[in-house]
C-alpha positions as CSV (number, residue, x, y, z in Angstrom):
1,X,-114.0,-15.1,36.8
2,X,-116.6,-15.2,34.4
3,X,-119.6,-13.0,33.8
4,X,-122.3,-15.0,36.2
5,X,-119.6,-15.5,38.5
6,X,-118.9,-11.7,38.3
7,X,-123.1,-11.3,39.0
8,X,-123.0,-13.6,42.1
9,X,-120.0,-11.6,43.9
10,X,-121.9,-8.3,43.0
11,X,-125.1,-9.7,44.7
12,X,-123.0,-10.7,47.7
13,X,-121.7,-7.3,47.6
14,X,-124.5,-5.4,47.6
15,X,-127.7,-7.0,49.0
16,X,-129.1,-6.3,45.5
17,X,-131.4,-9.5,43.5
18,X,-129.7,-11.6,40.8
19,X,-131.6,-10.3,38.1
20,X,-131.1,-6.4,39.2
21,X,-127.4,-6.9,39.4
22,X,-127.4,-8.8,35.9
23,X,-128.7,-6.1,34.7
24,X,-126.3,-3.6,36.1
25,X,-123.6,-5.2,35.1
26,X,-125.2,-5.5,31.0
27,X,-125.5,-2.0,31.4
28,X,-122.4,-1.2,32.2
29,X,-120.6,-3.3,29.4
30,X,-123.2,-1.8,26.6
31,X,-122.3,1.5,27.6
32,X,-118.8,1.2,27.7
33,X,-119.1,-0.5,24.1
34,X,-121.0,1.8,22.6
35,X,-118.9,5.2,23.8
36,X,-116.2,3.2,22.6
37,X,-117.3,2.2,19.5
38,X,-118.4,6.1,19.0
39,X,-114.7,7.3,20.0
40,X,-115.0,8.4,23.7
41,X,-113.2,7.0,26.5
42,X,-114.8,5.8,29.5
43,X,-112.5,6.5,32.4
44,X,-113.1,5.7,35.7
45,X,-110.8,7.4,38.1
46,X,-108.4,4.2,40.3
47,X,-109.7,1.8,38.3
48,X,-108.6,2.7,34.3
49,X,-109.8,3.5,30.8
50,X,-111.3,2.2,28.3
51,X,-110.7,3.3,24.4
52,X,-109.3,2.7,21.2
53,X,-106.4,3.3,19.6
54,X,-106.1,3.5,15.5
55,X,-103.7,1.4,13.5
56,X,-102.2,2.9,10.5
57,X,-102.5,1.4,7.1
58,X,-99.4,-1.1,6.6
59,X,-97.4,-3.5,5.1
60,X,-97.0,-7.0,6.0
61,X,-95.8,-10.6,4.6
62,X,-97.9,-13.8,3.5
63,X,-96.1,-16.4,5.7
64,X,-97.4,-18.8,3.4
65,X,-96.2,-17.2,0.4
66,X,-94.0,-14.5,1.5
67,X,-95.8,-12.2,-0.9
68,X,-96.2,-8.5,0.5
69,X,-100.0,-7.6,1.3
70,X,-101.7,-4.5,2.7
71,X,-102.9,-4.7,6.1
72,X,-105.8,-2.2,6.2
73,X,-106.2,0.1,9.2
74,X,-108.3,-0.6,11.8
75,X,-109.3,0.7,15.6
76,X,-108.0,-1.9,18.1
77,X,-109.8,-1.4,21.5
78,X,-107.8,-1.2,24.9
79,X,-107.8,-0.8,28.5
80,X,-105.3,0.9,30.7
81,X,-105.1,-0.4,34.1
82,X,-105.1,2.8,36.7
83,X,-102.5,3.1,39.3
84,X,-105.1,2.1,42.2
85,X,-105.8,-1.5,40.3
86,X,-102.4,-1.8,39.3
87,X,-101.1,-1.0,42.9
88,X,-104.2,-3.5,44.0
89,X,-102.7,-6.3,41.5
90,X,-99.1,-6.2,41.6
91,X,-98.6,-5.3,45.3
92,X,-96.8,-2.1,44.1
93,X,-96.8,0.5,47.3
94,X,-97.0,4.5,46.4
95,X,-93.8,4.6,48.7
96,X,-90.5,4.0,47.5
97,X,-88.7,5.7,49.5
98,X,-86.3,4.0,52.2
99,X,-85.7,5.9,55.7
């Protein structure tokens, strides 16, 4: 699903106009960037977080010429998957148990 795509199911959803739901939805994504990108985590309770994570400073190879270089550190951004999207996804049940 792509971003219009994603618009089109929300206006189905909700009764709301195109343009309003466009909107929503560009909302959304700018404010989970920028808490992000200013070192919060955006976590939304069944459905998962959003964050970063920092990579250390390390060393790694040149494959072309198998000198060793410095790979700078650097914030990777991620999303965990909560257990309610997960369970929604994969089919997984909260019960395990067998009577």
């Amino acid at each position: 699903m792509n971003k219009p795509e994603l618009v089109s199911s929300i206006v189905e959803k909700t009764g709301l106009k195109k343009k309003d739901a466009e909107k929503a939805v560009d909302a959304f994504i700018d404010t989970v960037v920028d808490a992000v990108a200013q070192g919060d985590k955006v976590q939304l309770v069944g459905f998962g977080v959003f964050k970063y994570n920092e990579r250390a400073e390390r060393t790694g190879r040149n494959p072309q010429t198998n000198e060793e270089i410095v790979i700078p550190a650097s914030k990777q951004p991620v999303f965990k998957a909560g257990k309610a999207f997960k369970e929604a996804v994969c089919g997984i049940s909260g019960d395990t148990s067998e009577e």
